[in-house]
C-alpha positions in Angstrom: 18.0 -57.7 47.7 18.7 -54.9 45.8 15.4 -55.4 43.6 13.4 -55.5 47.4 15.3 -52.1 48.2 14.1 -50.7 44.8 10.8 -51.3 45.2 10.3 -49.6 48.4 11.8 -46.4 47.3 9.4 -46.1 44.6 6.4 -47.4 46.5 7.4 -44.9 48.9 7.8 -41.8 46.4 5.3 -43.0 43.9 3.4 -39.6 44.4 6.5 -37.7 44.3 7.9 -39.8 41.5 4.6 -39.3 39.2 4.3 -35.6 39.7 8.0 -35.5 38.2 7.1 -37.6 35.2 3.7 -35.1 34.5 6.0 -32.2 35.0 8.4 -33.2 32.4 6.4 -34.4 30.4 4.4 -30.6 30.2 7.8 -29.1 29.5 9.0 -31.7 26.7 5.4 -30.6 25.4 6.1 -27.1 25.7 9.0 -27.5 24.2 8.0 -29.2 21.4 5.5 -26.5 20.4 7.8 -23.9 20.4 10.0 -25.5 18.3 7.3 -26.2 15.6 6.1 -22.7 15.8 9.9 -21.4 15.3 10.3 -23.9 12.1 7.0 -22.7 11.1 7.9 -18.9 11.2 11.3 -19.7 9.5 9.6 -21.3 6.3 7.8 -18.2 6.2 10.1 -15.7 6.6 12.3 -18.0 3.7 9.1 -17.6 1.7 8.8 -14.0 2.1 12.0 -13.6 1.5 12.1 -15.3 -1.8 9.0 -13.3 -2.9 11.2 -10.1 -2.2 14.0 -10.9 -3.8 12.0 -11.9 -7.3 10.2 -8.3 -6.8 14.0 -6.8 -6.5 14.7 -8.7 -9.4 12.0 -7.5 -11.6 12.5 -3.7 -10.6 16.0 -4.2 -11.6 14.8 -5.9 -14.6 12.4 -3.5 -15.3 14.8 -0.2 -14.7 17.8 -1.8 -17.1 15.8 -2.7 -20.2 13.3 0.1 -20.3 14.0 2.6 -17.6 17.4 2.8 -18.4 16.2 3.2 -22.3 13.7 5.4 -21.5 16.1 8.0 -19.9 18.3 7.8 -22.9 16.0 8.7 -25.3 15.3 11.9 -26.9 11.8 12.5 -25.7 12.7 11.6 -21.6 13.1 15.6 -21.2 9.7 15.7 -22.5 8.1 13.3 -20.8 9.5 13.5 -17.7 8.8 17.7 -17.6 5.1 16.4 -18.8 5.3 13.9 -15.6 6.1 16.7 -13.1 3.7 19.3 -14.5 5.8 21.1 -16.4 4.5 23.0 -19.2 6.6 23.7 -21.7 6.8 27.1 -24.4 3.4 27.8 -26.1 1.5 25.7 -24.1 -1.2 26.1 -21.9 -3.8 24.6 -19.7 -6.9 24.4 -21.0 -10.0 25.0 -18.4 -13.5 24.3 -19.1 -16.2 26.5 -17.3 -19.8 25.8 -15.7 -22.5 28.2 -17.4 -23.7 30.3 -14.3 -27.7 30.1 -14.7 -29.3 33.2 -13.0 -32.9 31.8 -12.9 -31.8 28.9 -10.6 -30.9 30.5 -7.6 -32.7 29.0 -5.1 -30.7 26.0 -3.2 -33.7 23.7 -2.5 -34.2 23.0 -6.4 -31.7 20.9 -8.3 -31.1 22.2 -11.9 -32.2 20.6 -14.9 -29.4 19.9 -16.6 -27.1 17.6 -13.9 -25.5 16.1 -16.3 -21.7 17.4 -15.4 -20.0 14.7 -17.5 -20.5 16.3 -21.0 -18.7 18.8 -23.0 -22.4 20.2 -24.2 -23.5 21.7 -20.7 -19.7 24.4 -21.0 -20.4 27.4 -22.6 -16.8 28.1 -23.1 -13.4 27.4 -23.5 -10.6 29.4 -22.4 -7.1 29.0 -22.1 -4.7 30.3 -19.4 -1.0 30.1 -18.6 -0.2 28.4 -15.3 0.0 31.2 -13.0 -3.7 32.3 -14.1 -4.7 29.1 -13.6 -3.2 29.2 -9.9 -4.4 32.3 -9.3 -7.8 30.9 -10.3 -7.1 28.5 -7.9 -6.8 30.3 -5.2 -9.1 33.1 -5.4 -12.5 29.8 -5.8 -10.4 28.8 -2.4 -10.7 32.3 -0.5 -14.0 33.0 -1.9 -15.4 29.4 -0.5 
């Protein structure tokens, strides 16, 4: 009796009863997804992780057996004043200047000699101190 009952309830809301199941089914689906993406993002974020910490560890690594040495040696003043453009007593920068060519004046020909990349096509050699060399600097800059 109750098996007859049964059977004419869902013969009755079959439609209903099957648009249900395909809805659920769609959101375990959707579910499911998610979840694999989230697991998926989490082993990458472990993995980047990881690869930060071993770069932490070798800049820590790298600071405590030579940095640290480094510092406490007797040359780090000179080094590090060399490292931040710091010139130190009796020295100077050394600038090497083009040979200014008279005959070639004319901006549609190319010179001879292009070759920029050899110490044969200077002339000469002069030293300056740092603030001549600035000024240099500067003055090529307004005169551009």
């Amino acid at each position: 009796m109750w098996k007859n009952k049964l059977y004419e309830i869902i013969s009755e809301y079959w439609n209903k009863i099957t648009t249900i199941g395909i809805f659920l089914f769609v959101m375990i689906m959707v579910i499911t997804v998610k979840t694999y993406m989230n697991y998926s993002t989490i082993i990458q974020e472990i993995a980047r992780v990881k690869t930060d910490i071993e770069q932490i560890n070798e800049e820590i690594a790298y600071s405590e057996n030579f940095y640290k040495a480094y510092l406490d040696s007797e040359y780090a003043p000179y080094f590090l004043a060399h490292k931040n453009n710091t010139l130190f007593y009796n020295e100077m920068i050394i600038r090497f200047n083009e040979p200014y060519d008279d005959k070639n004046t004319n901006a549609d020909k190319e010179p001879e000699n292009t070759k920029k990349d050899t110490i044969t096509s200077y002339t000469w050699v002069t030293t300056m101190t740092p603030q001549q060399s600035r000024q240099h600097f500067i003055k090529s800059k307004i005169n551009k």
